[in-house]
C-alpha positions as CSV (number, residue, x, y, z in Angstrom):
1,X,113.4,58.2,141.5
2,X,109.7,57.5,141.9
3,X,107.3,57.1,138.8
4,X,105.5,60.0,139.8
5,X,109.2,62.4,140.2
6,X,109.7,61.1,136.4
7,X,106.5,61.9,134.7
8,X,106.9,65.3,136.6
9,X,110.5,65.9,134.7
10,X,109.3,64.3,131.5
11,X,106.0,66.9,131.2
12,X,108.0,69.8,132.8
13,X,111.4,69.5,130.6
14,X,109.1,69.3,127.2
15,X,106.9,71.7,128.5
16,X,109.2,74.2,128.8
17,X,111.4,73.8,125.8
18,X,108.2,73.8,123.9
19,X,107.1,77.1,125.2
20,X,110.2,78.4,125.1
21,X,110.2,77.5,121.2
22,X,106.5,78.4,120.3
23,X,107.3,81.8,122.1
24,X,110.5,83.1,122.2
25,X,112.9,80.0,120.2
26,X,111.1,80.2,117.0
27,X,111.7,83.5,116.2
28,X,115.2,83.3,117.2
29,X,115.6,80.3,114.9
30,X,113.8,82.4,111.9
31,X,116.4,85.3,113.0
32,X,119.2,83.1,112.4
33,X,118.0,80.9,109.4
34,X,117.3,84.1,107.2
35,X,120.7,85.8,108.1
36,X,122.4,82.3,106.4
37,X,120.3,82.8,103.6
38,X,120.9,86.2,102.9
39,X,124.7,85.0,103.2
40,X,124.4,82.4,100.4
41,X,121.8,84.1,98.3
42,X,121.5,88.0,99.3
43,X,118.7,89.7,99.4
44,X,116.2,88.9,96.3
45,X,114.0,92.0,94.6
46,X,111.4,90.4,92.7
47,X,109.1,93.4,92.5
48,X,108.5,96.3,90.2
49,X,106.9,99.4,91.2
50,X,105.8,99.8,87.8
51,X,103.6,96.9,87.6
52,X,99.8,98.0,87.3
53,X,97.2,94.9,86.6
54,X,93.8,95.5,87.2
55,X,92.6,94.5,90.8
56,X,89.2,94.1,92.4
57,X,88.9,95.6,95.9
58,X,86.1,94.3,97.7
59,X,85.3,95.1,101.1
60,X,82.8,92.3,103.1
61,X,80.6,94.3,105.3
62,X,77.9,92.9,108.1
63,X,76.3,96.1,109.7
64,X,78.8,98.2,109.9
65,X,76.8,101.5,109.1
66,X,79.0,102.6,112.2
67,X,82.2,102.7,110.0
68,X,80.9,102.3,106.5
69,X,81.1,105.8,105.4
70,X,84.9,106.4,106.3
71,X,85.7,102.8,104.6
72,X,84.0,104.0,101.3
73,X,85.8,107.5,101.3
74,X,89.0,106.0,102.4
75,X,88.6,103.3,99.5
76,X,88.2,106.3,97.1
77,X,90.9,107.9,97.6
78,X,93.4,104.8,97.3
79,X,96.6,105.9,94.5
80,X,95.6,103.8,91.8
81,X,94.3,104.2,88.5
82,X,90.5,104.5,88.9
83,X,90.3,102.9,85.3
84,X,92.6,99.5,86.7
85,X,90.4,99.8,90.2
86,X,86.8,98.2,90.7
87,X,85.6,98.7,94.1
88,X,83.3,96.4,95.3
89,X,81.3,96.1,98.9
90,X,79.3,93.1,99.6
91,X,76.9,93.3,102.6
92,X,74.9,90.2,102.7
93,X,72.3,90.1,105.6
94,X,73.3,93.2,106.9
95,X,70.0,95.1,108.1
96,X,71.3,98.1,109.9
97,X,71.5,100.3,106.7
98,X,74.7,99.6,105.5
99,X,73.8,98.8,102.1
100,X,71.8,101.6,102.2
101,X,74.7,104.2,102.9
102,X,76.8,101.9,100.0
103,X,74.1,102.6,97.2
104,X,74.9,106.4,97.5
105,X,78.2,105.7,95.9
106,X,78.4,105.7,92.3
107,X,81.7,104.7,92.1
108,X,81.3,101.8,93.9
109,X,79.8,98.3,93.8
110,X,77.2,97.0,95.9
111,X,76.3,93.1,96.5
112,X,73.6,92.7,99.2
113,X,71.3,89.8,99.7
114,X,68.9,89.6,102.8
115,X,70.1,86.5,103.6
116,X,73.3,86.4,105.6
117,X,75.2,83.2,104.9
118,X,78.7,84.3,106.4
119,X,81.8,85.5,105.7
120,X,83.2,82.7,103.4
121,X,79.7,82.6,101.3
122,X,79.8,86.1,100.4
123,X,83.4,86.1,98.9
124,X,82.3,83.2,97.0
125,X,79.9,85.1,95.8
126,X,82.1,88.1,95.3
127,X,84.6,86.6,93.3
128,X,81.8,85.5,90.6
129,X,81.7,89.4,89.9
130,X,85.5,90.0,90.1
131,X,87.1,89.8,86.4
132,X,90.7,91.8,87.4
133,X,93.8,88.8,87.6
134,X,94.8,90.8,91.0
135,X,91.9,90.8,94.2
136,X,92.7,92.5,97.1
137,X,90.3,91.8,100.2
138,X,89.5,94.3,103.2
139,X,87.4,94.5,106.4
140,X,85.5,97.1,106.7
141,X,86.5,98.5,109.9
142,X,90.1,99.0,109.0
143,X,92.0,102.3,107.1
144,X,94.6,102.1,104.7
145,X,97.5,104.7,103.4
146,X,96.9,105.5,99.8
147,X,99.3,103.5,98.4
148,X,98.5,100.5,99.9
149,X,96.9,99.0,96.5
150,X,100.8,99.8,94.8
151,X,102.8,98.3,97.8
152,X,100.7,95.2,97.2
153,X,100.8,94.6,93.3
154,X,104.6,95.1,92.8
155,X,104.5,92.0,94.4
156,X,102.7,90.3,91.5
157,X,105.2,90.9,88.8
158,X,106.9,87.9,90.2
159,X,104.6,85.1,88.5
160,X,106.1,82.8,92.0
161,X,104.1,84.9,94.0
162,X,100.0,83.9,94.8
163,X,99.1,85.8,97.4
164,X,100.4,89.3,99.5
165,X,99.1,89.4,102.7
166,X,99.2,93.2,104.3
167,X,100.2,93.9,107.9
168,X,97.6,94.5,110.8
169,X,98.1,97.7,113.0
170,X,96.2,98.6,116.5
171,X,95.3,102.4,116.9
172,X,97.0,103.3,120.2
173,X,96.3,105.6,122.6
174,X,97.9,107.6,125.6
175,X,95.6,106.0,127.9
176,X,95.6,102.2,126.9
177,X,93.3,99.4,127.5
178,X,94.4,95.7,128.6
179,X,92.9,94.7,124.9
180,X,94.8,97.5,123.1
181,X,98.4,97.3,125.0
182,X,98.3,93.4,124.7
183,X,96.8,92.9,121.4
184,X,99.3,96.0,120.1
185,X,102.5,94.0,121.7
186,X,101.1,90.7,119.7
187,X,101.2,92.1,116.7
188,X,104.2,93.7,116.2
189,X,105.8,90.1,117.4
190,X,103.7,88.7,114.9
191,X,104.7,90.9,112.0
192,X,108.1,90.3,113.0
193,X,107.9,86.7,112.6
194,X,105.8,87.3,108.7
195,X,108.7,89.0,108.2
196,X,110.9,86.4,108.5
197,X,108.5,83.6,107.6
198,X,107.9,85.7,104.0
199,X,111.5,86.3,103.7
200,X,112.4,82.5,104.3
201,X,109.7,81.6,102.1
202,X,105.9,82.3,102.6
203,X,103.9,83.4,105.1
204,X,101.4,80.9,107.0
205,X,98.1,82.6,106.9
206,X,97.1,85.9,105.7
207,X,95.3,89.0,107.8
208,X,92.0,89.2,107.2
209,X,92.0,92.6,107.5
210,X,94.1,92.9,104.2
211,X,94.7,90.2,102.0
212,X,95.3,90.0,98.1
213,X,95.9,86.8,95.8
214,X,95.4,86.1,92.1
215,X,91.9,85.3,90.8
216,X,93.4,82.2,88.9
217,X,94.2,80.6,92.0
218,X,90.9,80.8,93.8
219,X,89.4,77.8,94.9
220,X,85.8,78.8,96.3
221,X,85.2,77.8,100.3
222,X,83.4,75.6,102.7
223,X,80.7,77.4,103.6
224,X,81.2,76.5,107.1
225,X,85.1,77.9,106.9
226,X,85.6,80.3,110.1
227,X,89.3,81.5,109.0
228,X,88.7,82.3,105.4
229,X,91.9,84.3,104.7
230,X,94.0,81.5,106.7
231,X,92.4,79.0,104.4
232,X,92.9,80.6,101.6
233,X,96.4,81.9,101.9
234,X,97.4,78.1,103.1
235,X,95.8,76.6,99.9
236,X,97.5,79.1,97.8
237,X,100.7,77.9,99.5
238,X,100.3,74.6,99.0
239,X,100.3,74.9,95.1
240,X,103.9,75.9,95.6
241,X,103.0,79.7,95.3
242,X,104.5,82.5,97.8
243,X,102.8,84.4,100.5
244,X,104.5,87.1,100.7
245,X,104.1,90.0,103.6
246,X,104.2,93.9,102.7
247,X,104.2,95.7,106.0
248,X,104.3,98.7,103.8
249,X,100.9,97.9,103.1
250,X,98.9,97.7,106.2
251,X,95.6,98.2,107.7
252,X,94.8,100.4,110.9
253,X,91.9,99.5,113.1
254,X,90.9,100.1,116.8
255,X,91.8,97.3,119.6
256,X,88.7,95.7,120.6
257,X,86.4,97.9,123.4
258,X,87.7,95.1,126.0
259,X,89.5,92.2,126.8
260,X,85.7,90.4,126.7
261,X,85.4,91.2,123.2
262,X,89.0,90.4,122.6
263,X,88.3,87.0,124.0
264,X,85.1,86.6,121.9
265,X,87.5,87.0,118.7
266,X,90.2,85.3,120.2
267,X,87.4,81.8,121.0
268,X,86.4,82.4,117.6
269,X,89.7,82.2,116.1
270,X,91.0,79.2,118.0
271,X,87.7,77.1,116.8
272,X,89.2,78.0,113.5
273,X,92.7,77.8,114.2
274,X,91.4,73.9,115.1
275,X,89.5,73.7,112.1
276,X,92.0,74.7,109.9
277,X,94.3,72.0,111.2
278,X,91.8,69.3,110.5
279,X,91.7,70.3,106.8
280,X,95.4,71.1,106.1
281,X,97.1,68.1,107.0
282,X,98.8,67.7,104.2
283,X,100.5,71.2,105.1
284,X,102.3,69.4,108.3
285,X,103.7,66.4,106.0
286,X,107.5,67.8,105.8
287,X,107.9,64.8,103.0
288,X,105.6,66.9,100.7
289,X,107.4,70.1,101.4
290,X,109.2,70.4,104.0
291,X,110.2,74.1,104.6
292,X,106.0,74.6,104.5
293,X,105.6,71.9,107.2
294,X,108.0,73.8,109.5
295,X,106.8,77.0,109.4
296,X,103.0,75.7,109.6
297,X,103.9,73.8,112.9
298,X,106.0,75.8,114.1
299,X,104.6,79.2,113.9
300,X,100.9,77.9,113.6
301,X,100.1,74.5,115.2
302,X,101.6,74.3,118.4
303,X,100.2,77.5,118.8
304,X,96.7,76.2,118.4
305,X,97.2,72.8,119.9
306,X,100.2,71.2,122.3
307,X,101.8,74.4,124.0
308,X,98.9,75.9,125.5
309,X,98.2,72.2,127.5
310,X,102.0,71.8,128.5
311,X,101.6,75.5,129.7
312,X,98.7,74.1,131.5
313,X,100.5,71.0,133.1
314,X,103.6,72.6,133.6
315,X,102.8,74.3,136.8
316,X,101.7,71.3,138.8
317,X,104.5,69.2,137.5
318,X,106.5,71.9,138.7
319,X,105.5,72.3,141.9
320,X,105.8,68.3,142.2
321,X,109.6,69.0,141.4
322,X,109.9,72.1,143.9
323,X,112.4,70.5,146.5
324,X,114.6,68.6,143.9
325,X,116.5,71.5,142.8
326,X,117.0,75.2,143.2
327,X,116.3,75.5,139.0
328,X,112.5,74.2,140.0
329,X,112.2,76.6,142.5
330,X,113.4,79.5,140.4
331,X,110.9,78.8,137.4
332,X,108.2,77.6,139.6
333,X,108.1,81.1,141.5
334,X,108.5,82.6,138.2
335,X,105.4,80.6,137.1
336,X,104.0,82.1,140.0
337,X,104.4,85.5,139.6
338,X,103.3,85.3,136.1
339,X,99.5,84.0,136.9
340,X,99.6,86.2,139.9
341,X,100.3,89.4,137.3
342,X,98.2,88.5,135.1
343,X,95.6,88.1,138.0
344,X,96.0,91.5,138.8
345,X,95.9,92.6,135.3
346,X,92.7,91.1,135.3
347,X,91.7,92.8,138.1
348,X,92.7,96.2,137.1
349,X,91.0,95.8,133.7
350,X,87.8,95.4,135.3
351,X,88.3,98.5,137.5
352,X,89.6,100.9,133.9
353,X,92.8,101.0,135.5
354,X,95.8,101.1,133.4
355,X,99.1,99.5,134.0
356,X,100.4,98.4,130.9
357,X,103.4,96.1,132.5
358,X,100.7,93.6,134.3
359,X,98.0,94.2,131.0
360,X,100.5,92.1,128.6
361,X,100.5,88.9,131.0
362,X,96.8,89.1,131.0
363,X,96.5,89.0,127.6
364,X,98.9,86.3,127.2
365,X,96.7,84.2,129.3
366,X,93.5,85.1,127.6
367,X,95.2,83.9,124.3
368,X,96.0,80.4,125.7
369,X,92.6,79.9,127.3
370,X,90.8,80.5,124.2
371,X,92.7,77.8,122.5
372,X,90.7,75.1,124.7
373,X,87.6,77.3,124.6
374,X,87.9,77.3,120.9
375,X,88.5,73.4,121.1
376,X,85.2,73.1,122.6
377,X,83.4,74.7,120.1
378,X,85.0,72.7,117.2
379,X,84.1,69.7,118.6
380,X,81.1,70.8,119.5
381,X,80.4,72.3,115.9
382,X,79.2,75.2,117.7
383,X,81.6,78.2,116.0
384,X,78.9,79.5,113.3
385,X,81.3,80.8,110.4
386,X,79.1,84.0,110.2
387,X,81.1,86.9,111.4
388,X,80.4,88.6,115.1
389,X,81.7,91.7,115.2
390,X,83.7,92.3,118.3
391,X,82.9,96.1,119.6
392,X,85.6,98.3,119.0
393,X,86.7,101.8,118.9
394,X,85.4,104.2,116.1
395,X,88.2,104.2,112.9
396,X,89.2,107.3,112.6
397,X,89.5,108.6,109.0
């Protein structure tokens, strides 16, 4: 065996088992590992429906006068005593009359200063004006049921739990987009895998678009921070608090317009993701706690770092490999097919038209490509942390 016939079977034999586990393995692993505990320990009710603190429920808003009016009126009408529920929406910069359309409502607080210093700056801001022990944060693009604020705070009557992190929802429609088919199919992965990961023990990172912890355990931002809500629910976790996941509590919102925009959040993310992993190293130390560790690396890390480059280098280390065996030539075609797919979904895309079977592969390979376009930026230190919206369909209220 030549050097060059080795490194091929080193690279491609990792590769794949590590895809295999960041993709598929992982969550069969979570599958298995909460059934045993279940076995041992059944299942644990640590909430009561009857628990009502007082919660802050601020919405940060940057010129979105396009949504603004439905967020309000569907903040209003959230099942909870208005005397236990201070609504506060804080649109710093914003100059397309948002605060504006916010000022009309009495019932509800504004923050607004021209100067826009980002997403992270104006919760810390924010939280200066929250007094409640409970704050729940929500974009402004997004809809919730009514009972959303109750599904969240029976969570808090556990004095284990930190933080309750809500469950993100795409809009479909009958006639999808690549965005809206791929990103939909993500996400209800993703929540399956919170599920486990809460059930196990906490979740690793929070969705933005709905996101609660207690006041007592905020620790104000970087500035510079690009995942705020990842940050933030990884800190909280880190103090040896919960993270737990309520899908009963979720928040609805529109795919993004197009698979461009969904790559703009997607880059944006990434540059986070590797941000994020430069400031929570501690979290990957299985020596300081080692059930936190796996689920950060496993779910989280190789995510954002190795298994997008062996995905990369698996192909030609593949193809090197094509004549040793027929189980080369099997994967290596399959390989194939998939880029080709997702080639065509691409193409399609372009044209508006729809065939949902080749729009997932697409997406897929949008996801891993905005890994090393999100590296760039973080090395580059050229992800601003200020919000850019990503155009995408009208909420409906």
């Amino acid at each position: 065996m030549d050097g060059i016939t080795l490194y091929s079977k080193i690279i491609f034999w990792i590769g794949l088992i590590a895809v295999f586990y960041t993709y598929v393995g992982y969550g069969i692993v979570m599958f298995f590992l909460v059934k045993i505990k279940r076995l041992f320990k059944g299942r644990t009710n640590t909430t009561d429906t009857n628990y009502q603190p007082e919660v802050s429920f601020v919405v940060p808003c940057y010129n979105e006068a396009e949504v603004i009016e439905s967020k309000i009126k569907n903040s209003l009408e959230l099942d909870y005593p208005k005397d236990k529920l201070k609504i506060i929406f804080i649109t710093d910069g914003s100059n397309d009359g948002t605060p504006e359309i916010v000022k009309q409502y009495e019932n509800v607080l504004l923050l607004h200063e021209d100067q826009r210093g980002g997403k992270s700056a104006a919760e810390n801001r924010a939280m200066k004006h929250v007094t409640s022990p409970i704050v729940i944060f929500s974009d402004a693009n997004t809809i919730l049921p009514a009972q959303t604020v109750k599904e969240i705070v029976k969570h808090y009557a556990d004095p284990l739990t930190g933080a309750v992190s809500g469950e993100k929802r795409i809009m479909s429609k009958e006639t999808e987009t690549a965005s809206s088919a791929g990103e939909g199919v993500y996400w209800k992965y993703e929540s399956f895998l919170k599920r486990m990961d809460s059930e196990m023990l906490t979740i690793v990172g929070a969705a933005g678009e709905l996101f609660s912890f207690r006041k007592e355990l905020f620790t104000e931002l970087e500035t510079d921070t690009i995942l705020d809500d990842f940050m933030l629910s990884m800190r909280i976790a880190e103090k040896g608090y919960r993270v737990v996941y309520e899908p009963k509590a979720y928040a609805l919102e529109t795919a993004s317009a197009s698979v461009r925009e969904e790559l703009k959040r997607k880059v944006r993310i990434c540059a986070g993701g590797w941000q994020s992993m430069s400031r929570l190293l501690s979290a990957m130390n299985p020596f300081k706690n080692f059930w936190l560790a796996f689920l950060f690396i496993s779910h989280r890390v190789l995510r954002w770092s190795i298994t997008p480059l062996l995905l990369l280098l698996m192909l030609p280390a593949n193809g090197l490999l094509f004549f040793e065996h027929y189980v080369y030539q099997i994967i290596f075609t399959a390989q194939v097919f998939f880029y080709i797919a997702a080639m065509i979904g691409w193409y399609l895309a372009n044209r508006e038209l729809r065939v949902k079977l080749l729009f997932i592969p697409y997406y897929f390979f949008i996801m891993n490509y905005a890994v090393f376009a999100g590296f760039i930026r973080f090395v580059k230190g050229k992800q601003s942390a200020a919000w850019e919206r990503s155009k995408r369909g009208a909420v409906i209220s």
